[in-house]
C-alpha positions as CSV (number, residue, x, y, z in Angstrom):
1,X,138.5,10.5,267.2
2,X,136.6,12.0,264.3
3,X,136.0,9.7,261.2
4,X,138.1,9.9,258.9
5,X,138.1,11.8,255.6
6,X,138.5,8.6,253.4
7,X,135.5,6.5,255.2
8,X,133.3,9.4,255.1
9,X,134.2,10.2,251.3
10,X,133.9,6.7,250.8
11,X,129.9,6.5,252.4
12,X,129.2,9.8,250.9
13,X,129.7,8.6,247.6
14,X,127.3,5.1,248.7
15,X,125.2,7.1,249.9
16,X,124.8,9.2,246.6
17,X,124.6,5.4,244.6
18,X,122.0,4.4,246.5
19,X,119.9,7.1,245.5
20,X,120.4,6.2,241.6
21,X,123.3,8.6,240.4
22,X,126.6,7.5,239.0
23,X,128.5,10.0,241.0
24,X,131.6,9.0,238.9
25,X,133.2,12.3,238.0
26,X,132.6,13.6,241.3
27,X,133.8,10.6,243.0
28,X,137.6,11.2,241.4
29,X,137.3,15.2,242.5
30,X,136.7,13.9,245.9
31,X,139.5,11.3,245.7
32,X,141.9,14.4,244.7
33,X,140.1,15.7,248.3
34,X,141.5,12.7,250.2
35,X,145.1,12.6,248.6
36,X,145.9,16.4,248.9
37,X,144.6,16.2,252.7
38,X,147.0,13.3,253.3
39,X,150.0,15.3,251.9
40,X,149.1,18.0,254.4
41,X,149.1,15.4,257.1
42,X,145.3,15.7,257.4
43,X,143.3,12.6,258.2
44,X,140.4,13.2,260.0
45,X,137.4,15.2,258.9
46,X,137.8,17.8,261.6
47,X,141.1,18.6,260.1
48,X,139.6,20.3,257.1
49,X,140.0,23.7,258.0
50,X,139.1,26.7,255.8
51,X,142.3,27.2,254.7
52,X,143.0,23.8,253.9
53,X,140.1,23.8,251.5
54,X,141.1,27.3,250.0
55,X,143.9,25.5,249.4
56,X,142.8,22.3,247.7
57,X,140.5,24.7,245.4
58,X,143.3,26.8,244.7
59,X,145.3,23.5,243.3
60,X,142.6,22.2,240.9
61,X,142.3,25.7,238.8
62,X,139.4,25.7,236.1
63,X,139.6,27.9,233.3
64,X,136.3,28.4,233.6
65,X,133.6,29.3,236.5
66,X,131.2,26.5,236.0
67,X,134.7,24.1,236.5
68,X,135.0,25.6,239.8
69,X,131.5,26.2,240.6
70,X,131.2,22.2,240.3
71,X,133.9,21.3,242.2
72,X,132.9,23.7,245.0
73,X,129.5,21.6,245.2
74,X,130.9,18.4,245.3
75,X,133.1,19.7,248.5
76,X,130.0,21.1,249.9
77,X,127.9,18.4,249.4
78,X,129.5,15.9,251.2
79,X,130.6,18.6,254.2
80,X,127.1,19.5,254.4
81,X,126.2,15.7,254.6
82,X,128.7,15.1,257.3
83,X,127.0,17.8,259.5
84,X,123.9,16.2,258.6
85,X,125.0,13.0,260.0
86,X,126.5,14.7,263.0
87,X,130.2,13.9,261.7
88,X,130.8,17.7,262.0
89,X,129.5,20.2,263.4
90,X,129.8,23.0,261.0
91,X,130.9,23.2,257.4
92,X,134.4,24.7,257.7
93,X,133.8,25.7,253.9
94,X,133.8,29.2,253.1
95,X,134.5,29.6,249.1
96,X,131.9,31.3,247.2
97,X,131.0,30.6,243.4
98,X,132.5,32.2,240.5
99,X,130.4,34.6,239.0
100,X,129.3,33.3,235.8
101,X,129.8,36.2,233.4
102,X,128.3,34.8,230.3
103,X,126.6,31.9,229.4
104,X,127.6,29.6,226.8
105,X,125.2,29.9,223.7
106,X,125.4,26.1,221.9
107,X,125.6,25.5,218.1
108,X,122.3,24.9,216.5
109,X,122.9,22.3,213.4
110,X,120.4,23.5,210.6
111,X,119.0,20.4,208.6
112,X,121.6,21.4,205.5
113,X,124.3,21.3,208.3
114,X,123.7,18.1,209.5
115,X,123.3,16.3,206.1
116,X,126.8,18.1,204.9
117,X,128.1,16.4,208.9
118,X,126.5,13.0,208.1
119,X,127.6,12.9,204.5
120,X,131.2,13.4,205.2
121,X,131.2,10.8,208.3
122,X,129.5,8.1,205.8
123,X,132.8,8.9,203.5
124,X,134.8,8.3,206.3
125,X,137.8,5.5,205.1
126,X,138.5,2.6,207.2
127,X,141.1,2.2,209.4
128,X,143.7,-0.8,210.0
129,X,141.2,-1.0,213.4
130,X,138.7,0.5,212.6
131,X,136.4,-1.4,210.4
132,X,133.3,0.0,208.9
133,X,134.5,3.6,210.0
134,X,132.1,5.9,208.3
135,X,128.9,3.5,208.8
136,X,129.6,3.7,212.3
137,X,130.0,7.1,213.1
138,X,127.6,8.0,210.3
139,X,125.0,5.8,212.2
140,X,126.0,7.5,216.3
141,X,125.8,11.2,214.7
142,X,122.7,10.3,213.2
143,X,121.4,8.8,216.4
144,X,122.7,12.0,218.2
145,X,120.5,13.9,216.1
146,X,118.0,13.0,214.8
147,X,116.3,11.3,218.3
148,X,118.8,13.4,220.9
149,X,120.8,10.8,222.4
150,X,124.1,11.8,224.4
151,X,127.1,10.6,222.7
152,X,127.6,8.3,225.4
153,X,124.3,6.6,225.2
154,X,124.5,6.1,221.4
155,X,128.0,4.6,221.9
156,X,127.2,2.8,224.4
157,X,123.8,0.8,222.9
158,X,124.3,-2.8,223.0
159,X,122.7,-5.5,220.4
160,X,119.6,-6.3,222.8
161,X,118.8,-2.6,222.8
162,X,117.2,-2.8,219.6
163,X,114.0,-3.2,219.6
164,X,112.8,-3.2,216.0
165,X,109.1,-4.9,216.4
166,X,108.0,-1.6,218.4
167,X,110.1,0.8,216.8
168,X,112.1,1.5,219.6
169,X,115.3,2.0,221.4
170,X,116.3,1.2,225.0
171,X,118.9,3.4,226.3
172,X,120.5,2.7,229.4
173,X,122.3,4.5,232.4
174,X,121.7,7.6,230.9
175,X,122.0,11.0,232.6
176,X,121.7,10.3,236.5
177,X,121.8,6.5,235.7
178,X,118.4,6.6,234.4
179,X,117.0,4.4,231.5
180,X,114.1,5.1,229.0
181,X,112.6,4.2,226.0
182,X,113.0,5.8,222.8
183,X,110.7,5.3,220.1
184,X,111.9,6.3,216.3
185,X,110.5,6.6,212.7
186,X,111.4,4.3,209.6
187,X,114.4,6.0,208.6
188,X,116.2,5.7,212.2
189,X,115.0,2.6,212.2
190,X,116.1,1.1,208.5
191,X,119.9,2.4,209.5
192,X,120.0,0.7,213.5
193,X,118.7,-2.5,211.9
194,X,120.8,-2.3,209.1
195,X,123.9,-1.8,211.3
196,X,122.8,-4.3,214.1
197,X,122.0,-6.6,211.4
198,X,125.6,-6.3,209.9
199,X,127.2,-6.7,213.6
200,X,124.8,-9.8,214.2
201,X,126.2,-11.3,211.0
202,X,130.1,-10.8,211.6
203,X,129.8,-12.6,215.5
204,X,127.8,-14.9,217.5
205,X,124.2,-13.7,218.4
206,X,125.3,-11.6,221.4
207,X,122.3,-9.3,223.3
208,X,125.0,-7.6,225.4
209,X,127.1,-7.2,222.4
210,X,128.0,-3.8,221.5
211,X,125.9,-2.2,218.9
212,X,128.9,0.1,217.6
213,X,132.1,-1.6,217.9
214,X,135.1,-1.8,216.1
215,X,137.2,-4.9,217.5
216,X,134.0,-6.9,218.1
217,X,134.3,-6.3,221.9
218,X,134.4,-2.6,223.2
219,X,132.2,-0.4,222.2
220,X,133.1,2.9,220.3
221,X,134.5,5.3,222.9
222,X,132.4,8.5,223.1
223,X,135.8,10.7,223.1
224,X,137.0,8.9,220.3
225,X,133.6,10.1,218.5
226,X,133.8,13.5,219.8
227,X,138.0,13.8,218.2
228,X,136.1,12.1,215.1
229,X,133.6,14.6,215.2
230,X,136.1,18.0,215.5
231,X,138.0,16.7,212.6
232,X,134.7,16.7,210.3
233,X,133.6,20.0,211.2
234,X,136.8,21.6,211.2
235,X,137.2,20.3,207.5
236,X,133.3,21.3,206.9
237,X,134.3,24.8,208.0
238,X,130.6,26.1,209.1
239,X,129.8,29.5,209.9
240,X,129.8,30.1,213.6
241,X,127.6,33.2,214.4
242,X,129.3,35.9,216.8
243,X,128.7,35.0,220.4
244,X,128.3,31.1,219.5
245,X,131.0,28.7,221.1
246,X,132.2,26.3,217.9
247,X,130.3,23.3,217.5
248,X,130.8,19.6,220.2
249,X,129.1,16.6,219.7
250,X,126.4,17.8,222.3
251,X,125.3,20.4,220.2
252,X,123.9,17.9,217.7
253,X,121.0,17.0,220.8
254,X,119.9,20.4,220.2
C-alpha cells in the first residue's frame, strides 16, 4: 500500500519548514488537495490520477493566471517530491500554466502622494477600539515607505524590535521566514521611539509586546491596514495612469 496522500502532504510541508520557509498559504492549498481527494474516495497517493487533478484545479478557479499558475506549483512540487523520494513513480500531473498575458504594472507613490496618504492617516479619528487610530497607521504607512517594509512586518514589529541606540530595526520572519536588520534616519527614528515610547508608557515594560496595537495585546492586523488603506486613497482620489492597477499597500515598498 502506497502512502497515503495526507502523511505525504503532511512531510512535504516539514520537509519545506525545515529548509526555512513558512509554507503557510501553500499548506491550506494542499489541505484543499487532501479533502477534495477524500470526497472522491481517494486516499492513497497513487490514486491521484490526471483527471483527478484536472479536476481539483478545475474546483479552485482563479480569476487570474498567476492564481492558478501558483496553485499548479504547489501540486507539482510536492508530486515531484514524492517521485523524488520514490513514493511514485511518475508525476501523474499534466496541467500546464496559464499564459500570463500582461503583467501587472504597480502604483508608484510620488513624494507629494505619500505626504497627502500620511497626512490623512494622522487625521484618522479614534475608534471605540481603536485607540490612537491615526498615530498608528500614520506610523505602519510611514514605515512601509519610507524603509520598504511589507505590511506584515511593520504590523507585526514588537517592542524589543526597536533598536534606537544603533538606529535600527529588527524585522522578523519576513519573506521566506527570514529576518534582517534595518537601519533608518532621524526622522524614522523620532516617530518609532515616539510611538514605542507612548506604548511603553500605557503597559508593563513588555519586549515581545506589540509595537502597533490597539487592545494592548494583538498586534494591528495587516488586512485591517490594507481596508484602512483603500478607504484613504479612495477618498484621496489620485490619478492612476492608463495601464496602472489602482494603488495596495504593497505599492508603497516601491
Amino acid at each position: 500500500m502506497t502512502e497515503t496522500i495526507a502523511c505525504a502532504v503532511e512531510r512535504f510541508i516539514a520537509h519545506k519548514r525545515a529548509h526555512g520557509r513558512k509554507y503557510n498559504s501553500e499548506a491550506r492549498e494542499l489541505v484543499l488537495l487532501v479533502r477534495f481527494a477524500a470526497e472522491h474516495q481517494v486516499s492513497c497517493l497513487d490514486g491521484l490520477t490526471p483527471a483527478l487533478l484536472e479536476d481539483f484545479l478545475a474546483s479552485r478557479p482563479r480569476s487570474h493566471p498567476r492564481g492558478f499558475n501558483h496553485l499548479l506549483g504547489v501540486v507539482r512540487c510536492l508530486l515531484d517530491w514524492a517521485v523524488t523520494w520514490g513514493l511514485l513513480e511518475a508525476s501523474p500531473l499534466q496541467a500546464r500554466r496559464h499564459r500570463v498575458t500582461e503583467q501587472r504594472i504597480p502604483f508608484l507613490f510620488d513624494p507629494a502622494q505619500a505626504r497627502l496618504l500620511l497626512d490623512a492617516a494622522a487625521a484618522l479619528p479614534d475608534g471605540p477600539r481603536a485607540p490612537a487610530r491615526g498615530p498608528t497607521y500614520h506610523a505602519i504607512f510611514a514605515l512601509c515607505y519610507g524603509l520598504g517594509l511589507r505590511a506584515g512586518e511593520a504590523c507585526g514589529l514588537r517592542l524589543g524590535d526597536v533598536d534606537a541606540d544603533r538606529s535600527l530595526l529588527i524585522v522578523r520572519g519576513g519573506k521566506f521566514g527570514k529576518s534582517r536588520l534595518v537601519p533608518h534616519g532621524p526622522r524614522v527614528g523620532a516617530l518609532v521611539s515616539n510611538h514605542a515610547a507612548r506604548r511603553a508608557g500605557a503597559t508593563a515594560i513588555d519586549a515581545q509586546a506589540p509595537l502597533f496595537t490597539f487592545d494592548g495585546r494583538r498586534p494591528v492586523h495587516p488586512g485591517t491596514a490594507s481596508q484602512t488603506f483603500h478607504h484613504l486613497v479612495a477618498a484621496l482620489e489620485l490619478p492612476v495612469p492608463d495601464g496602472v492597477s489602482p494603488p495596495r499597500l504593497h505599492d508603497l515598498r516601491h
